[in-house]
C-alpha positions as CSV (number, residue, x, y, z in Angstrom):
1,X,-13.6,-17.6,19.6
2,X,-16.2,-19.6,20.4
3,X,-18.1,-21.0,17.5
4,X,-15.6,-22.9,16.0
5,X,-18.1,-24.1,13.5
6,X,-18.2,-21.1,11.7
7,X,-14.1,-20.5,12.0
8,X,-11.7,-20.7,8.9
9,X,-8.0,-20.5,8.2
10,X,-6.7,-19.4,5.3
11,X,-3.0,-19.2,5.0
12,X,-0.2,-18.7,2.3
13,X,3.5,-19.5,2.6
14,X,5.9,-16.7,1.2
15,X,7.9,-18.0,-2.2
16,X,10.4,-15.6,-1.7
17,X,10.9,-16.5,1.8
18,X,9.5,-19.9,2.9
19,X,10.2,-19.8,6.2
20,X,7.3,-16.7,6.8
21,X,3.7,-17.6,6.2
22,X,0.7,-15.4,6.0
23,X,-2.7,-16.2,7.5
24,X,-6.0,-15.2,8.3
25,X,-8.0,-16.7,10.9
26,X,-12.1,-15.7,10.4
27,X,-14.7,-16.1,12.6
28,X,-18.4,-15.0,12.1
29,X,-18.1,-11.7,11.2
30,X,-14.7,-11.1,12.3
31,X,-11.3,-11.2,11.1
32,X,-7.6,-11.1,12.0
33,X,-4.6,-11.4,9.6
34,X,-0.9,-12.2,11.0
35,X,2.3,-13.2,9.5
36,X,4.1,-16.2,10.9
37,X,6.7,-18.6,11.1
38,X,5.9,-21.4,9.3
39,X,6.8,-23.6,12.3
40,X,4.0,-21.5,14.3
41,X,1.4,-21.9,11.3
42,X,2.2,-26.0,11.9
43,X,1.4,-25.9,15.3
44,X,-1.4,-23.5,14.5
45,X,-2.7,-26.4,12.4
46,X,-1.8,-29.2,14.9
47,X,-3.8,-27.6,17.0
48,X,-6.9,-27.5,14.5
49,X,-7.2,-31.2,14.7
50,X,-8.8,-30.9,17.9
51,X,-11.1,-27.9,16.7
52,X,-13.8,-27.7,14.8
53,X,-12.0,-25.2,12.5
54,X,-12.0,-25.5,8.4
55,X,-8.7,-24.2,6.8
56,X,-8.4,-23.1,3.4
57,X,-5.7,-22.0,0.7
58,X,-5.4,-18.1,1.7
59,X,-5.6,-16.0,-1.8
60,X,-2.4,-14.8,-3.1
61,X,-0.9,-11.6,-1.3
62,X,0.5,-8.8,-3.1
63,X,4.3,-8.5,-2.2
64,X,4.9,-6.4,0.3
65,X,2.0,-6.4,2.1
66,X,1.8,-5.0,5.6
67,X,-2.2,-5.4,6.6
68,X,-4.8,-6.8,5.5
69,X,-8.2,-6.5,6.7
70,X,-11.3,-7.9,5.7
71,X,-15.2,-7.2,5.8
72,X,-18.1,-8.7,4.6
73,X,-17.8,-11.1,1.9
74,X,-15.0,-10.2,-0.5
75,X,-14.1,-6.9,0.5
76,X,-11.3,-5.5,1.9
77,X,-8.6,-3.1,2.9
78,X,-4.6,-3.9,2.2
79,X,-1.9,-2.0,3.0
80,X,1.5,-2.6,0.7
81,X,5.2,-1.1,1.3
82,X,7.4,-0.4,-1.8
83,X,11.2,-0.1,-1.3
84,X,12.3,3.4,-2.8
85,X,14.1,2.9,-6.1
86,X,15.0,4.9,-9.8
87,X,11.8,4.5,-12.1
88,X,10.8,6.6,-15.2
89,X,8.4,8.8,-15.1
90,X,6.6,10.7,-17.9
91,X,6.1,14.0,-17.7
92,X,3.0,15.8,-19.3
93,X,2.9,13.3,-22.4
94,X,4.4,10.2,-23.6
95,X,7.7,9.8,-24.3
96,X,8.8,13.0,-21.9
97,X,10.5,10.8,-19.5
98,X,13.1,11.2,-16.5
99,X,14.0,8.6,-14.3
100,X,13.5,9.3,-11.1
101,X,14.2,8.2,-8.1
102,X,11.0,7.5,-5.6
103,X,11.2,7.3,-2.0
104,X,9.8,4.3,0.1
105,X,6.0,4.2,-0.3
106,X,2.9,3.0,1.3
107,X,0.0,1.9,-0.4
108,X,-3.5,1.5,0.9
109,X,-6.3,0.2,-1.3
110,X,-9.5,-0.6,-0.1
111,X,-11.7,-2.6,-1.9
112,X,-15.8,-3.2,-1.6
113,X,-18.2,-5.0,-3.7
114,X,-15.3,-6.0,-6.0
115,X,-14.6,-2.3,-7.0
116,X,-11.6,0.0,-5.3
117,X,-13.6,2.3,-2.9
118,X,-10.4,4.1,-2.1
119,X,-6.6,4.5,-3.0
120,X,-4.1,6.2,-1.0
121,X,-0.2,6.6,-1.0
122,X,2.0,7.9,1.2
123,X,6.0,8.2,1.5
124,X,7.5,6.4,4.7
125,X,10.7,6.9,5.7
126,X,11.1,3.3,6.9
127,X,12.9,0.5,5.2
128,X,11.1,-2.3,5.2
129,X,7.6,-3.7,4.9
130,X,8.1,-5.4,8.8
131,X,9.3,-1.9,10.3
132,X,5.8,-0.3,9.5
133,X,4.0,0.3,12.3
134,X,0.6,2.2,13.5
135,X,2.9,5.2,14.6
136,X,4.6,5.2,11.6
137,X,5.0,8.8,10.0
138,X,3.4,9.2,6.8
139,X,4.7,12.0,4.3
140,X,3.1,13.0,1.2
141,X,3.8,11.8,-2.0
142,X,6.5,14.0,-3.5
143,X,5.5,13.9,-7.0
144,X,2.2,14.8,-9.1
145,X,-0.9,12.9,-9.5
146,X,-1.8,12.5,-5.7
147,X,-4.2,14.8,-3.5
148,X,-3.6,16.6,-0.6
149,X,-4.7,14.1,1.9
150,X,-2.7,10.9,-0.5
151,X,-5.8,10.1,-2.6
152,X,-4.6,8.6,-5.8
153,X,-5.7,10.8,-8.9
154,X,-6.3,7.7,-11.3
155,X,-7.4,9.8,-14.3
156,X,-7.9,7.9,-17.6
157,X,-6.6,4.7,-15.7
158,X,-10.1,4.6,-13.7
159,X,-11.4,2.1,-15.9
160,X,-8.0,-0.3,-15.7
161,X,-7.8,-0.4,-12.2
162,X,-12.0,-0.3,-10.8
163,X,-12.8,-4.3,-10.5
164,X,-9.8,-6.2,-8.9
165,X,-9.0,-8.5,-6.2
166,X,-6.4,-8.9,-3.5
167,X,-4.1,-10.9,-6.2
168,X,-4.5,-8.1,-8.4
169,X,-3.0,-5.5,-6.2
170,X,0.2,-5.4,-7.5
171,X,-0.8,-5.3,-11.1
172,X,-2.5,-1.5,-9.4
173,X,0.7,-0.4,-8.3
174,X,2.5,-0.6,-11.3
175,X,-0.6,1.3,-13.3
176,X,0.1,4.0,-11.0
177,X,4.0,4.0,-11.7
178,X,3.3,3.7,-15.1
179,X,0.8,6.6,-15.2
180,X,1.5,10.2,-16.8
181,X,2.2,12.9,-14.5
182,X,0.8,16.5,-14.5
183,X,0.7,19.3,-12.2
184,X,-2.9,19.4,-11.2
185,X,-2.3,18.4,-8.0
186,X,1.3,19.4,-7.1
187,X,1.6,22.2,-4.8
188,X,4.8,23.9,-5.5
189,X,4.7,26.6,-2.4
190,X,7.9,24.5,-0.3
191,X,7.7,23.4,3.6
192,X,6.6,27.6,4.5
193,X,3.2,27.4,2.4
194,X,2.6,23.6,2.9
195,X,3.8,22.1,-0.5
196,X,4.3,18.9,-1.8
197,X,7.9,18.8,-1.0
198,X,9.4,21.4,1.7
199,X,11.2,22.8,-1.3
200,X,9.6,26.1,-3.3
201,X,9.7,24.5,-7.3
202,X,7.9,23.8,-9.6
203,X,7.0,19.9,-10.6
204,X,9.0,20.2,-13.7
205,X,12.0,21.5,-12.2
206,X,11.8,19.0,-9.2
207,X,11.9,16.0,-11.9
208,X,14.9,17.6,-13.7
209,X,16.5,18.0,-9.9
210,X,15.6,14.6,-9.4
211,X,16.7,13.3,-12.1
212,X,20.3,13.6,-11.7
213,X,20.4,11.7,-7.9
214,X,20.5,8.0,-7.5
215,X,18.5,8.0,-4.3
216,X,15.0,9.9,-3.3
217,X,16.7,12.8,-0.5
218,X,14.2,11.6,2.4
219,X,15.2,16.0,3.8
220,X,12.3,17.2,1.3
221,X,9.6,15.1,2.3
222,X,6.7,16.9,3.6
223,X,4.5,15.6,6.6
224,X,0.9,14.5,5.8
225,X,0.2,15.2,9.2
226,X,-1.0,11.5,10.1
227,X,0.7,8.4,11.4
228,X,-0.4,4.8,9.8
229,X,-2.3,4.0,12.7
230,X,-4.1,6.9,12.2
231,X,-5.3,6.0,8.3
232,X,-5.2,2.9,8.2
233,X,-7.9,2.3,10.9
234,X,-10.1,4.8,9.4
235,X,-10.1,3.4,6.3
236,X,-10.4,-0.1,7.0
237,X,-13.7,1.3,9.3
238,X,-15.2,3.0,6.9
């Protein structure tokens, strides 16, 4: 780094665990996001006395969140881990609900001129948003409403979820929990034929299945064929 004139840090202490802080450190056209002790982020700051370096409050981060990467102005790509759990789920139309369990996911949302460019998500098999790592082992959603490669299939939500920010990520995730699922883009031919699960049934019958376990059975996840280095670097590129 060295224009220092042209350096901020932004940075954002963790309610829900004030010991950790988040910050991102920006210099010309580059950027670098890290979480840290709070003790480090003081001496981080300490340190800034002697430095021509400008620190501002860092916007809210979604909970959860694994990366963040930024490019010009306010864009941006995030990547956010949520823990497996029992949600309903409508099926078809309104009020056809089972609850579900879902297995730990991994968003990725990329965001330019204000508008998100790109939405992916992906089932991990890791517990916990600080466990993720770039060779990670992405599977494929198990459910309905995703495409083959773990493109989000927004549908009439489009609209609802096109302008946002990074504080608004988390508001996105739950529009795609809350959405209605179909079978559009489920592929029901098991772990022989490359399916959406490695079992051979239809989306209806896997809800029904589903519906009657506490926990997502990791067995039946399907590889996407790509680690989280992989994605994630291509899509914070492009």
């Amino acid at each position: 780094m060295s224009d220092y004139t042209k350096s901020k840090l932004y940075a954002e202490v963790d309610l829900l665990r004030p010991e950790i802080a988040k910050v991102r450190l920006t210099s010309g056209t580059s950027s670098y996001s890290k979480t840290l002790k709070v003790e480090d982020l003081i001496a981080i700051l300490n340190g800034c006395k002697e430095e021509k370096v400008q620190v501002d409050k860092m916007p809210r981060c979604p909970q959860g969140m694994v990366d963040l990467w930024y490019g010009q102005d306010t864009d941006f790509t995030v990547s956010i881990f949520v823990p497996g759990d029992l949600r309903p789920t409508a099926y078809l139309k309104a009020g056809n609900e089972h609850m579900v369990p879902y297995p730990n996911l991994l968003f990725l949302f990329k965001v330019a001129g204000g508008n998100i460019s790109s939405s992916k998500v992906f089932a991990v098999k890791e517990r916990r948003a600080r466990a993720i790592n770039e060779n990670t082992v992405l599977y494929k959603f198990p459910y309905g409403n995703v495409h083959y490669g773990g493109g989000i299939c927004w549908g009439s939500n489009s609209d609802t979820v096109r302008h946002k920010a990074l504080d608004d990520m988390e508001a996105v995730v739950a529009t795609f929990f809350n959405a209605i699922m179909n079978n559009d883009l489920y592929n029901d031919d098991g772990e022989k034929k490359g399916g959406t699960v490695t079992l051979k049934m239809s989306l209806e019958a896997l809800l029904d299945k589903m519906s009657k376990k506490d926990k997502f059975p990791d067995e039946i996840l399907m590889p996407a064929g790509e680690t989280y280095g992989m994605v994630s670097k291509r899509e914070a590129a492009r």
